[in-house]
C-alpha positions as a Markdown table, in Angstrom:
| # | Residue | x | y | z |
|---|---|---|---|---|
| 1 | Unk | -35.9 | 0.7 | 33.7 |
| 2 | Unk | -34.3 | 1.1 | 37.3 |
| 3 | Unk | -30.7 | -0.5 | 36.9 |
| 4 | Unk | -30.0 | -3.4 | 39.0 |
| 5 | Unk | -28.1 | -2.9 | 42.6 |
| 6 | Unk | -25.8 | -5.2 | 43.9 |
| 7 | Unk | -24.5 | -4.7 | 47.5 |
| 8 | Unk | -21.4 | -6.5 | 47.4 |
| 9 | Unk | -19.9 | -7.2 | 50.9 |
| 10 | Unk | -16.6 | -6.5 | 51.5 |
| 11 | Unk | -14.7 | -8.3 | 54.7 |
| 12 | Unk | -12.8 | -6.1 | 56.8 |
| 13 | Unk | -9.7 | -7.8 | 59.0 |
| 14 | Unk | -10.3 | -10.8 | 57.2 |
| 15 | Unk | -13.0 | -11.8 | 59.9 |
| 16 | Unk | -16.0 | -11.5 | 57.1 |
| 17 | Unk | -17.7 | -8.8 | 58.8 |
| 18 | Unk | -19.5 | -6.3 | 56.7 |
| 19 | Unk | -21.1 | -3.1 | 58.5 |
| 20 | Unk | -22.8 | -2.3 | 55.2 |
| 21 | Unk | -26.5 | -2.4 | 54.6 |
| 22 | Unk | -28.0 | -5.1 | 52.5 |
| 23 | Unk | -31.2 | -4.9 | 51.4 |
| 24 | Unk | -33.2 | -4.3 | 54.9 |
| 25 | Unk | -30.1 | -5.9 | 57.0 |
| 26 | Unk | -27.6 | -4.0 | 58.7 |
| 27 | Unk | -24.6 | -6.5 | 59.0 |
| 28 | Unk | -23.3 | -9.5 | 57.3 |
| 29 | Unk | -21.2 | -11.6 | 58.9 |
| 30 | Unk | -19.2 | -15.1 | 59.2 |
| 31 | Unk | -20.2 | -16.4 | 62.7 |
| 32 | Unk | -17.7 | -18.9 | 63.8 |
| 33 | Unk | -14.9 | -17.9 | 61.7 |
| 34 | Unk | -15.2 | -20.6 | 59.3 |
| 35 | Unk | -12.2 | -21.7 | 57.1 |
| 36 | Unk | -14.3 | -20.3 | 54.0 |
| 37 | Unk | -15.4 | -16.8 | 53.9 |
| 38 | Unk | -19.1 | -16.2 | 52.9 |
| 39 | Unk | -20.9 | -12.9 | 51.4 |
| 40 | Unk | -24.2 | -11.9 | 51.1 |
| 41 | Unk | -25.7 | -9.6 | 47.8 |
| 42 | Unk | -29.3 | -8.2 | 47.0 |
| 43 | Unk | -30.3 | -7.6 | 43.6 |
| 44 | Unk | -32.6 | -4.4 | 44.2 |
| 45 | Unk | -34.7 | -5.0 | 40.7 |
| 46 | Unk | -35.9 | -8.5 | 41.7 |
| 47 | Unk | -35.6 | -8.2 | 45.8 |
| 48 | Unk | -34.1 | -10.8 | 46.2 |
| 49 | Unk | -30.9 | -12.0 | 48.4 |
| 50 | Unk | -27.8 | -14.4 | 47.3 |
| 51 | Unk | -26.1 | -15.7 | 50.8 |
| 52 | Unk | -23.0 | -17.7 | 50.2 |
| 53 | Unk | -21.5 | -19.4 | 53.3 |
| 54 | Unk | -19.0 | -22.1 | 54.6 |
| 55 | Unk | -18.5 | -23.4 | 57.9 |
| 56 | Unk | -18.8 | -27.1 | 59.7 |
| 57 | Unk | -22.7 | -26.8 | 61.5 |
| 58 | Unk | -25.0 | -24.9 | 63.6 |
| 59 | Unk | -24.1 | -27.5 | 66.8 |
| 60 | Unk | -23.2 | -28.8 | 70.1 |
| 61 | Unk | -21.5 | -25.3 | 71.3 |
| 62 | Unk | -19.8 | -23.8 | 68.2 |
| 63 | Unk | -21.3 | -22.7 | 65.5 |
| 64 | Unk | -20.1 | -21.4 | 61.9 |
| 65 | Unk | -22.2 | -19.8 | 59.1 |
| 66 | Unk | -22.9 | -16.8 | 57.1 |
| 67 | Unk | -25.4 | -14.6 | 58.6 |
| 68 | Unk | -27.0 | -11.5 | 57.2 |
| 69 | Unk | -28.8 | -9.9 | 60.2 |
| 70 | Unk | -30.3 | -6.6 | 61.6 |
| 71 | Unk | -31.5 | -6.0 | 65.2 |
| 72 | Unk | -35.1 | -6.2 | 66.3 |
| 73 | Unk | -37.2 | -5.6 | 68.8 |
| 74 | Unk | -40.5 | -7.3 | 70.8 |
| 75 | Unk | -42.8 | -9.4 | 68.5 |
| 76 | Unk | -42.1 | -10.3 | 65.2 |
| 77 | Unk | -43.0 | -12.4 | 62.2 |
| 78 | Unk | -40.7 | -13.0 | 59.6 |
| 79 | Unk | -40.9 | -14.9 | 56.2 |
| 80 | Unk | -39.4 | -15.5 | 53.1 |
| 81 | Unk | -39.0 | -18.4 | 49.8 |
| 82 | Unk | -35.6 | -19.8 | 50.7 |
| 83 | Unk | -33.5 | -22.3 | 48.2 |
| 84 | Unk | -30.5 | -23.6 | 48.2 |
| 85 | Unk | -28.9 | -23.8 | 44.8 |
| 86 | Unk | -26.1 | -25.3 | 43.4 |
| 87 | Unk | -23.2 | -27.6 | 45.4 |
| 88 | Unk | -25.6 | -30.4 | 45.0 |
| 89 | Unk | -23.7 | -33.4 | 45.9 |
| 90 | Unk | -22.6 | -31.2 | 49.0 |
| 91 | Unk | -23.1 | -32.7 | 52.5 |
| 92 | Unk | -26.4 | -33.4 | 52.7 |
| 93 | Unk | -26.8 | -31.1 | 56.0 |
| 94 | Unk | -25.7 | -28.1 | 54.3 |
| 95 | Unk | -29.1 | -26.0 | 55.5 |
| 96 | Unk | -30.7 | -22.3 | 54.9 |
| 97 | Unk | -33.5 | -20.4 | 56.9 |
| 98 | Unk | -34.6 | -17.8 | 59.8 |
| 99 | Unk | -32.6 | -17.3 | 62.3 |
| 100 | Unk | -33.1 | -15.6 | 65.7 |
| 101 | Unk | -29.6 | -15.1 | 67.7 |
| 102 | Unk | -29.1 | -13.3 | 70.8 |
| 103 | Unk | -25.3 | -12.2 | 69.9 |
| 104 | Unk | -23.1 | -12.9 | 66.6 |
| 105 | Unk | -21.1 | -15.0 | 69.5 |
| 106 | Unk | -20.6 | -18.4 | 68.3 |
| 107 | Unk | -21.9 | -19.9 | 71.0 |
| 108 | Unk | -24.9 | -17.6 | 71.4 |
| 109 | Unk | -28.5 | -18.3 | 72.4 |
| 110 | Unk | -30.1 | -19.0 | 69.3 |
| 111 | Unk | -33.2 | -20.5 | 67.3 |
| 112 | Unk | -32.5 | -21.6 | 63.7 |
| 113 | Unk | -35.1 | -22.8 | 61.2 |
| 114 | Unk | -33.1 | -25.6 | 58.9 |
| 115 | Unk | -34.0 | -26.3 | 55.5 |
| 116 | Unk | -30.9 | -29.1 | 54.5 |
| 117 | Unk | -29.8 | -30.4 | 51.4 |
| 118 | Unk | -31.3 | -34.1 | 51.7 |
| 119 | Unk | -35.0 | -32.2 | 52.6 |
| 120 | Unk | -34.8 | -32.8 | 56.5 |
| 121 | Unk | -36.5 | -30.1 | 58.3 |
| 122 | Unk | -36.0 | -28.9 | 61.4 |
| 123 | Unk | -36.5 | -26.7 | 64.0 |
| 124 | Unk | -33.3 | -26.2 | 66.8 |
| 125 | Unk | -32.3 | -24.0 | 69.8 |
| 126 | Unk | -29.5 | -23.2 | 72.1 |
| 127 | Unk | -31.1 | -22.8 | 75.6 |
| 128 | Unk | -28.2 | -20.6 | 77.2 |
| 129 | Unk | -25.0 | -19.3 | 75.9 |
| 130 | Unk | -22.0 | -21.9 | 75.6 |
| 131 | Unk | -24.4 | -24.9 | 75.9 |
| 132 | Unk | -24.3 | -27.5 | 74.0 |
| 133 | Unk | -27.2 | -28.4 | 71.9 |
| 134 | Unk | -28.7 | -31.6 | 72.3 |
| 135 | Unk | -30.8 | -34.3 | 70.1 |
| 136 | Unk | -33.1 | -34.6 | 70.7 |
| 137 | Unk | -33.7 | -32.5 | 73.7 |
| 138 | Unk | -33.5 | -29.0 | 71.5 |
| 139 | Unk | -34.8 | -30.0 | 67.9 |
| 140 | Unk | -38.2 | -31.3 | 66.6 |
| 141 | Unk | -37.8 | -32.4 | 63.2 |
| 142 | Unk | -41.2 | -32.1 | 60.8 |
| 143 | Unk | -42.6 | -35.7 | 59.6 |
| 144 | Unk | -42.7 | -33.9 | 55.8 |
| 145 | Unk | -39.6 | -33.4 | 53.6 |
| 146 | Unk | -38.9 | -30.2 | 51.8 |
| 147 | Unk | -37.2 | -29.9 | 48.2 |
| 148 | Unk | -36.4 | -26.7 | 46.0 |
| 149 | Unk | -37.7 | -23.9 | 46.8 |
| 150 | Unk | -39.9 | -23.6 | 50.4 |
| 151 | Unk | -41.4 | -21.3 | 52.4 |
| 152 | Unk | -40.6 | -20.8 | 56.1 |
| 153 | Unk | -42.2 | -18.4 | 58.6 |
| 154 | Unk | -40.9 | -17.4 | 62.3 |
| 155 | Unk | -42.9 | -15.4 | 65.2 |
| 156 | Unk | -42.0 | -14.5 | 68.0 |
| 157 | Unk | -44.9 | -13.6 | 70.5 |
| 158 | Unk | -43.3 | -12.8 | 74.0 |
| 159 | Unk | -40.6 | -15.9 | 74.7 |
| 160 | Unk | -42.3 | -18.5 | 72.3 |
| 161 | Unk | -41.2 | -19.1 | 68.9 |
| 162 | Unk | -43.5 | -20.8 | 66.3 |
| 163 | Unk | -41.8 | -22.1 | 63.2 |
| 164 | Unk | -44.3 | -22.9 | 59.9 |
| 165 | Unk | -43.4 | -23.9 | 56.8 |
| 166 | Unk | -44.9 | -24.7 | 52.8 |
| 167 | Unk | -43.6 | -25.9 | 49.6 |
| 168 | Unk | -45.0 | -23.5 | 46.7 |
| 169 | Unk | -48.8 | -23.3 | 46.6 |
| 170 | Unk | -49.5 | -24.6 | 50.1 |
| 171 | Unk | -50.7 | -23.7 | 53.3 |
| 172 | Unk | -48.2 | -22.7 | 55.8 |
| 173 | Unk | -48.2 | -25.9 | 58.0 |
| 174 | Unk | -47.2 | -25.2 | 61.7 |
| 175 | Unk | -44.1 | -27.0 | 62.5 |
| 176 | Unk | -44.0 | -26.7 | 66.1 |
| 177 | Unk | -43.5 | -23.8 | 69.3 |
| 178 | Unk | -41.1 | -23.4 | 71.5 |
| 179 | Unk | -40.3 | -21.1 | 75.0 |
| 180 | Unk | -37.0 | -19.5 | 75.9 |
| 181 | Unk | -38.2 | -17.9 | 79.3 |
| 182 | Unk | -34.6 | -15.8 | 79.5 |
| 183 | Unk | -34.7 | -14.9 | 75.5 |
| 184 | Unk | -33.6 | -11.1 | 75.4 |
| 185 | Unk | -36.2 | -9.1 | 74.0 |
| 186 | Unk | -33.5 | -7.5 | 71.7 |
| 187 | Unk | -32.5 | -9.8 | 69.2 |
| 188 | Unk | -30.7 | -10.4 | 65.7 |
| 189 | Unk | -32.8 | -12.0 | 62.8 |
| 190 | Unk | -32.2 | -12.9 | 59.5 |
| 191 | Unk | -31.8 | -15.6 | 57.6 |
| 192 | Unk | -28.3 | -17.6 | 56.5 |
| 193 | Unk | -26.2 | -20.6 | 55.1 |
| 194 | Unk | -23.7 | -22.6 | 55.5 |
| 195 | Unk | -22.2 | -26.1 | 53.8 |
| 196 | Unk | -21.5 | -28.5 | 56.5 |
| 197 | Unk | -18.3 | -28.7 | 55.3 |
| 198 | Unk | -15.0 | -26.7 | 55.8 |
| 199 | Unk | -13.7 | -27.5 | 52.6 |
| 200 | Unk | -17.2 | -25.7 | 50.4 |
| 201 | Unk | -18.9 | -23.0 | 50.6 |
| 202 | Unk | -22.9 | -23.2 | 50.1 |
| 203 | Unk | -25.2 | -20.9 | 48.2 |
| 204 | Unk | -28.6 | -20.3 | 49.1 |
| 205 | Unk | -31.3 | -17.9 | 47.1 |
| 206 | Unk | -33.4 | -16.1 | 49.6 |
| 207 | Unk | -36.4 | -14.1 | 48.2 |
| 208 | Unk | -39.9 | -12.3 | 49.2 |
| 209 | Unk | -38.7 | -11.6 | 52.0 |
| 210 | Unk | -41.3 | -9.6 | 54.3 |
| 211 | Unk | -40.4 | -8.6 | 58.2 |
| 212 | Unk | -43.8 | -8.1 | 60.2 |
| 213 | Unk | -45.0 | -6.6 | 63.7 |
| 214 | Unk | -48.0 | -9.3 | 64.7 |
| 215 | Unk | -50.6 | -7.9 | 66.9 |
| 216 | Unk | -52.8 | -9.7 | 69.6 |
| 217 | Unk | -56.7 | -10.6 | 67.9 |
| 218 | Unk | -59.2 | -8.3 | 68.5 |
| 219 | Unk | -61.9 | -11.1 | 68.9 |
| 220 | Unk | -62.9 | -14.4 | 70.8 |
| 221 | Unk | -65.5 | -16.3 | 70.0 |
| 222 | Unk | -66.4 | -16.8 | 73.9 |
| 223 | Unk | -67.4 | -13.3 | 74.9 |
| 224 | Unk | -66.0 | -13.5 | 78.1 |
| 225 | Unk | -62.5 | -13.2 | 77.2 |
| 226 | Unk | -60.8 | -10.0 | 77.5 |
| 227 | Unk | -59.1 | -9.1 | 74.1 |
| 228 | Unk | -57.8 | -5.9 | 72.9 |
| 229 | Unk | -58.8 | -3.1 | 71.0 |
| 230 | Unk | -57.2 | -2.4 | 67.7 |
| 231 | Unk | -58.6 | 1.4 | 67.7 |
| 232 | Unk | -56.2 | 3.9 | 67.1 |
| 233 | Unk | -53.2 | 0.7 | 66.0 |
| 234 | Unk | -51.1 | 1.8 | 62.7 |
| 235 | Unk | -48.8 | -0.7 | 61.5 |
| 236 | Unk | -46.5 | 0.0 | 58.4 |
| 237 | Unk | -47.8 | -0.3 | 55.4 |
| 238 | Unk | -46.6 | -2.5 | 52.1 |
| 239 | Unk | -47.9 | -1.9 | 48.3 |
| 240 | Unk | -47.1 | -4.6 | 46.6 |
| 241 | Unk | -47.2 | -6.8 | 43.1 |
| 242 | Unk | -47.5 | -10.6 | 42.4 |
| 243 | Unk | -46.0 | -12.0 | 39.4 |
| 244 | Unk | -48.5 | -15.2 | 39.3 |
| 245 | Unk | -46.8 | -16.9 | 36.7 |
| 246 | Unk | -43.4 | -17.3 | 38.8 |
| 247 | Unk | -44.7 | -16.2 | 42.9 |
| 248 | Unk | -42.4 | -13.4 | 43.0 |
| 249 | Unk | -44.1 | -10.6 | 44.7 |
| 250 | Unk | -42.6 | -7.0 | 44.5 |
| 251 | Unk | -42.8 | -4.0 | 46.9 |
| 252 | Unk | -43.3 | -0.7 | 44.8 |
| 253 | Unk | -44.0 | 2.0 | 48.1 |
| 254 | Unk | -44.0 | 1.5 | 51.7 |
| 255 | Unk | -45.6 | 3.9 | 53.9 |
| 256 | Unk | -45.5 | 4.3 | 58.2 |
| 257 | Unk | -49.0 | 4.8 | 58.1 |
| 258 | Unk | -51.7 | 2.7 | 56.6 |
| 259 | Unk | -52.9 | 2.4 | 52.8 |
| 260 | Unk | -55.5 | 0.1 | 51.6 |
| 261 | Unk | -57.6 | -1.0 | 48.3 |
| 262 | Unk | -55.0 | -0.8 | 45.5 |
| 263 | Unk | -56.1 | -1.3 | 42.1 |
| 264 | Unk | -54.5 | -0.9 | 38.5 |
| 265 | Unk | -55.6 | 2.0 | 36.5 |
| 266 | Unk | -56.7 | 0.8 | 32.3 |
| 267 | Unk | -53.5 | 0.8 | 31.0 |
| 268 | Unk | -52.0 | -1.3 | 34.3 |
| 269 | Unk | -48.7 | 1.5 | 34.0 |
| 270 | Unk | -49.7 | 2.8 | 37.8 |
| 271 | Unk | -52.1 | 2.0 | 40.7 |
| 272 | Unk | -53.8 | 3.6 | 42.8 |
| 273 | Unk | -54.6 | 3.2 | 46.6 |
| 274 | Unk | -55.8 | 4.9 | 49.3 |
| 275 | Unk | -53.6 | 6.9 | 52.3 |
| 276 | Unk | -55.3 | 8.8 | 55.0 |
| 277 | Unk | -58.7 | 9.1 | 53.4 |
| 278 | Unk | -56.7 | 10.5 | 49.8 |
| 279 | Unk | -56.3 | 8.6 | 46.6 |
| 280 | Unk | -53.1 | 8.0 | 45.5 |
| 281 | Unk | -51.2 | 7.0 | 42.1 |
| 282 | Unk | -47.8 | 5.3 | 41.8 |
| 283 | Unk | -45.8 | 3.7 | 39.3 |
| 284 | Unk | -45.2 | 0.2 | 39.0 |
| 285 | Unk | -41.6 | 1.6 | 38.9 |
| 286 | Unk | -41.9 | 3.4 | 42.0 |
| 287 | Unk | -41.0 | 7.2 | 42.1 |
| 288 | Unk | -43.1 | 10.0 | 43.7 |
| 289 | Unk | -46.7 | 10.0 | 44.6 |
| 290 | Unk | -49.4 | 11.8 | 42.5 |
| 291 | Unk | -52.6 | 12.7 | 44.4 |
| 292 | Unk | -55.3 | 10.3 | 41.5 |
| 293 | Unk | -58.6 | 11.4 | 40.8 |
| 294 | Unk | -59.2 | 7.7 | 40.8 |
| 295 | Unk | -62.8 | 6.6 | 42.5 |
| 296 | Unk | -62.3 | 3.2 | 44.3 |
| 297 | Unk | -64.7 | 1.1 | 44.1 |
| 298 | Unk | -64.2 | -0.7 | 47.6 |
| 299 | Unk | -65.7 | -3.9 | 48.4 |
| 300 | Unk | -68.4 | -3.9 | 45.9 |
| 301 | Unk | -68.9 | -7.6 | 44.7 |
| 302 | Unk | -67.6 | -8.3 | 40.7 |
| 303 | Unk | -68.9 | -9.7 | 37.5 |
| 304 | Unk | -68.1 | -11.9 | 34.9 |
| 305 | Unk | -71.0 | -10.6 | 33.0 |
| 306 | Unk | -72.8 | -14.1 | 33.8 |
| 307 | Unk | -71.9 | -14.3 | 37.2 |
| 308 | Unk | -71.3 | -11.9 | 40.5 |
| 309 | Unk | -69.0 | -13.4 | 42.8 |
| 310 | Unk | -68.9 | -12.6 | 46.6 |
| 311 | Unk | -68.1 | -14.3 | 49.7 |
| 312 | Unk | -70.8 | -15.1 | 52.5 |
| 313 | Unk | -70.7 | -16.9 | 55.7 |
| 314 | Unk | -73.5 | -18.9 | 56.0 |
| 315 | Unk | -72.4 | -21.8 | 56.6 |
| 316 | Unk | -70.3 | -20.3 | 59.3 |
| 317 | Unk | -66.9 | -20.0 | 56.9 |
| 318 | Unk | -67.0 | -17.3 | 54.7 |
| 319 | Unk | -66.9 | -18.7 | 51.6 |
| 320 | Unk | -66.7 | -18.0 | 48.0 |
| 321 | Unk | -69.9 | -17.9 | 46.5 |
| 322 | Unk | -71.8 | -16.8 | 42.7 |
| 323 | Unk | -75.0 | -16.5 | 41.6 |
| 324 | Unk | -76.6 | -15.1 | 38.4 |
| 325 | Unk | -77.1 | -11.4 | 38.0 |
| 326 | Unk | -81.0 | -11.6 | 39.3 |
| 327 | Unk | -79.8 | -13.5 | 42.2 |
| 328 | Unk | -80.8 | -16.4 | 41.4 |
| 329 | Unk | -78.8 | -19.8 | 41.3 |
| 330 | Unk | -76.6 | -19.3 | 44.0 |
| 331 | Unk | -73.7 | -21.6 | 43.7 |
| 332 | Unk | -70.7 | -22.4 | 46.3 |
| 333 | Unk | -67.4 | -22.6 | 45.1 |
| 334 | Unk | -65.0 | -22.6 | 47.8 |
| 335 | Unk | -65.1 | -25.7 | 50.7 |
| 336 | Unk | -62.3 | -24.2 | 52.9 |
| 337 | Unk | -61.2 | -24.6 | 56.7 |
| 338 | Unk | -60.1 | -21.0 | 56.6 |
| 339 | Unk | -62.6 | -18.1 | 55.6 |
| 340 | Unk | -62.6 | -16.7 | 52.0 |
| 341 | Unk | -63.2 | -13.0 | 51.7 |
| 342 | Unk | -63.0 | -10.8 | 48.7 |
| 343 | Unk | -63.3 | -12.4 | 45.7 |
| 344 | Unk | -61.7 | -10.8 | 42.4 |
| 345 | Unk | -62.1 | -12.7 | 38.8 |
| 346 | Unk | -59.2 | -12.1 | 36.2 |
| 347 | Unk | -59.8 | -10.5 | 33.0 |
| 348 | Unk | -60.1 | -13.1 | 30.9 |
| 349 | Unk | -62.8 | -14.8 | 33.7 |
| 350 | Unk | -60.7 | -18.2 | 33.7 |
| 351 | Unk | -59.1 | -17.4 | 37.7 |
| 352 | Unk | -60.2 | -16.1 | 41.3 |
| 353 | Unk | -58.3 | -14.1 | 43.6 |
| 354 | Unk | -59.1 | -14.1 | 47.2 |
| 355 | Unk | -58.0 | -13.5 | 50.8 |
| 356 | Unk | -57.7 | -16.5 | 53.1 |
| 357 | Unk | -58.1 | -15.6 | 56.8 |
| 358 | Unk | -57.6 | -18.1 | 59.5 |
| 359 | Unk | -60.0 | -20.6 | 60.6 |
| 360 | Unk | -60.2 | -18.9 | 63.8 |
| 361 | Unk | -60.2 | -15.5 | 62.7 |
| 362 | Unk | -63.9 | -13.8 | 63.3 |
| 363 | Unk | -66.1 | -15.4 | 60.5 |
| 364 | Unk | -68.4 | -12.2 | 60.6 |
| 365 | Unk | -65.9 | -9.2 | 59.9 |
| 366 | Unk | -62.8 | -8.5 | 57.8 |
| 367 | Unk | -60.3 | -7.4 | 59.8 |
| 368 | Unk | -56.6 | -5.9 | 59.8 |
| 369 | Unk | -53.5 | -7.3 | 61.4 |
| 370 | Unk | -53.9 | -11.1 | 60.7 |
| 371 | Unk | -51.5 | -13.6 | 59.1 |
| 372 | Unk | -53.6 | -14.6 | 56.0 |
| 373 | Unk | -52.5 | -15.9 | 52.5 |
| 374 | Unk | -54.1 | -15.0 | 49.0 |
| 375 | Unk | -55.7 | -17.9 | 47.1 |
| 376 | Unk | -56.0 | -18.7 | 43.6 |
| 377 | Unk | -58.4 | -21.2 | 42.0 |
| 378 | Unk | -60.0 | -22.0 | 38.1 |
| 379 | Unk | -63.2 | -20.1 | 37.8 |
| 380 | Unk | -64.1 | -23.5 | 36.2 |
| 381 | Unk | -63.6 | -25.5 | 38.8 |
| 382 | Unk | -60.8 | -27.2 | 40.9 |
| 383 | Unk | -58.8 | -26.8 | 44.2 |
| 384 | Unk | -57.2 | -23.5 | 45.2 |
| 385 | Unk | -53.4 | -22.7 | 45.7 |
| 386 | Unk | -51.7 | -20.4 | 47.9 |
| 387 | Unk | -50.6 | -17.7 | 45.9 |
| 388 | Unk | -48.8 | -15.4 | 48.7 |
| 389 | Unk | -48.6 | -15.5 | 52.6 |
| 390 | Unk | -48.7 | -12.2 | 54.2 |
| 391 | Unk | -49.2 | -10.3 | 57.1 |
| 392 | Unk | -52.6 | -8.0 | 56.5 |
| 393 | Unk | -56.2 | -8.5 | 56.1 |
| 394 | Unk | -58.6 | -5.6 | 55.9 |
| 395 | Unk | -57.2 | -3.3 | 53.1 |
| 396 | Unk | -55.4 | -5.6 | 51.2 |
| 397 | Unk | -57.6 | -6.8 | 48.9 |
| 398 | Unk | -61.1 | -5.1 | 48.8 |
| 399 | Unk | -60.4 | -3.3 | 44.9 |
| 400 | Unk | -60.2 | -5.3 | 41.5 |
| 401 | Unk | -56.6 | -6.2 | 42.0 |
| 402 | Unk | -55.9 | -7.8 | 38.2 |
| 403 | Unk | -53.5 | -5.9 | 36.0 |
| 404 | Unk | -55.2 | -5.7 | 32.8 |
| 405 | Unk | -53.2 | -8.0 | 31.1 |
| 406 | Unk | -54.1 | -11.0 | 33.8 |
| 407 | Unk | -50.2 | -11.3 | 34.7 |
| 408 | Unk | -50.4 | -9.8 | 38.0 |
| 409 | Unk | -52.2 | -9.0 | 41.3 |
| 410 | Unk | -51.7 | -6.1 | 43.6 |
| 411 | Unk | -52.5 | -5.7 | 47.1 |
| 412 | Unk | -51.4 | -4.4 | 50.8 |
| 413 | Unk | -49.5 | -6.3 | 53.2 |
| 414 | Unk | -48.7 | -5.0 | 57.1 |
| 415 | Unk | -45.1 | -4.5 | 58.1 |
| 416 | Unk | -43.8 | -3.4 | 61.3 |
| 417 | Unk | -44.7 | -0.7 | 64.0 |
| 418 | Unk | -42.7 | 2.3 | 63.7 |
């Protein structure tokens, strides 16, 4: 079993400062110099991050949190399950989320995504450095309240920032967009917490945490518009695991160049994928490659024995669809905005799996390099549920992706350029 790793920060100066690496962040740091010091761990068996912060409020011109951060450049998405645990009669603004930030100034420009103790969400800027932030000039605050444990999602395409967020099993529900025309195109990210209170410090569980380069769409339904060409495009690549019983997804290799069409071999110890036109082993561990004399079976529609599942688009979604093994009795199953692709039944034939694409994605084609989400509904009937939001699309999710044991799902996600 690999031991568990905690990165502890230690403050140097007393200023809270850490240079040390955490996880996939370079610094952590008390912005502000609140009264009470925060620290940030990762625990490398589960991937997940434990932020504790003081400090008074991200507002008017001074702000003080904990921030764990790492620079970034150009176009990003970022997202991650956030929660804020204990201190629960805290001030009810005590908040968690994304943040983008120009400098680890306390006054710096800045766009924070704020989960709060009471469930008010909201999305808030600073427009220039050493302004003062303004309500409600610089905030729009979502109609929904969030609870627990949520999902929240920041891109960044060129100088507008688009927040979206979830509570567990949901779409991603687009908060709202904003432009900073004189947003540097270097900039810190990561998420943080503070308490709203100089007297308490706040704790806040970030998890599944996934950084992503988004691309430009290859397609348009009106012909006439100029889009570009994803020949020749290699984003980083992501093999990962989804524990469906709890959400918590794991990332066993990562790769510069692209993989695609995972799958568990019988005894669900490894899986194998494809790099580069080779197939791949890997244990669910991690550790060293082994070249697999695995065949793949990409893309082939599966059976139930009374069934073969598949997704078609003729209604003009692709949907989820079955019909008997002579084709006949075709039946629809899904009755989705967005298009279902690649349908995958567990072993005990009780759940799908399947890749959601955007309604606006090209109904026609499976494509890479699209924000999509994998669904899980009852074979037997009922609505689906958002089992993980990822960056990815073509290559994620072609192979049987059930461990044999019907406890997990593997697939590919996208990462960043490199």
């Amino acid at each position: 079993m690999k031991r568990i790793i905690l990165h502890t920060i230690l403050f140097s100066l007393g200023l809270g400062v850490s240079m040390a690496q955490v996880g996939q962040f370079a610094t952590a740091a008390d912005i502000g110099n609140p009264r009470l010091k925060g620290s940030a761990t990762y625990d490398e068996k589960t991937q997940t991050y434990t932020l504790k912060g003081g400090g008074y409020n991200i507002w008017f011109n001074h702000d003080e949190f904990h921030f764990l951060s790492r620079k970034i450049k150009g176009d990003f998405l970022l997202t991650a399950n956030f929660q804020l645990t204990g201190n629960e009669n805290g001030n009810g603004h005590r908040k968690t989320g994304w943040m983008i930030r120009e400098t680890a100034e306390h006054d710096a420009v800045s766009v924070n995504s704020c989960l709060h103790g009471d469930g008010l969400v909201v999305l808030q800027w600073r427009l220039m450095r050493g302004a003062y932030m303004r309500d409600p000039e610089e905030e729009i605050f979502f109609p929904k309240q969030y609870f627990g444990e949520s999902i929240i999602q920041l891109e960044r395409i060129a100088k507008k920032i688009t927040m979206r967020i979830a509570h567990p099993g949901e779409p991603l529900e687009e908060m709202g967009s904003i432009t900073l025309p004189e947003l540097k195109d270097e900039v810190l990210v990561g998420p943080y917490v503070l308490a709203h209170d100089t007297n308490a410090v706040q704790e806040a569980r970030v998890w599944n945490v996934r950084i992503s380069t988004p691309v430009p769409p290859d397609w348009h339904p009106n012909r006439q518009v100029k889009t570009i060409s994803h020949e020749g495009l290699v984003l980083g690549s992501r093999l990962e695991t989804l524990d469906i019983a709890t959400g918590n997804r794991k990332v066993i290799y990562e790769s510069d160049g692209r993989i695609a069409s995972p799958s568990f071999n019988k005894d669900g110890g490894e899986v194998d994928f494809e790099r580069e036109g080779q197939t791949f082993s890997i244990s669910l561990a991690g550790g060293e490659l082994k070249i697999s004399g695995a065949t793949l079976s990409t893309g082939r529609p599966e059976s139930d024995g009374q069934f073969i599942y598949f997704n078609d688009g003729k209604t003009g979604t692709s949907q989820i669809w079955r019909k008997k093994p002579d084709g006949s009795d075709p039946q629809q199953l899904t009755f989705e905005l967005d298009h279902a692709w690649f349908p995958h039944v567990s072993p005990d034939g009780k759940w799908l799996v399947y890749l959601a694409y955007p309604h606006d994605a090209n109904p026609k084609k499976a494509v890479a390099y699209q924000r999509v989400s994998l669904k899980l509904m009852p074979v037997a009937g009922g609505a689906p549920k958002t089992a993980a939001y990822l960056f990815g699309g073509k290559g994620s999710l072609e192979n049987p992706c059930w461990s044999p044991d019907g406890s997990h799902i593997v697939f590919v996600s996208n990462s960043e350029k490199r």
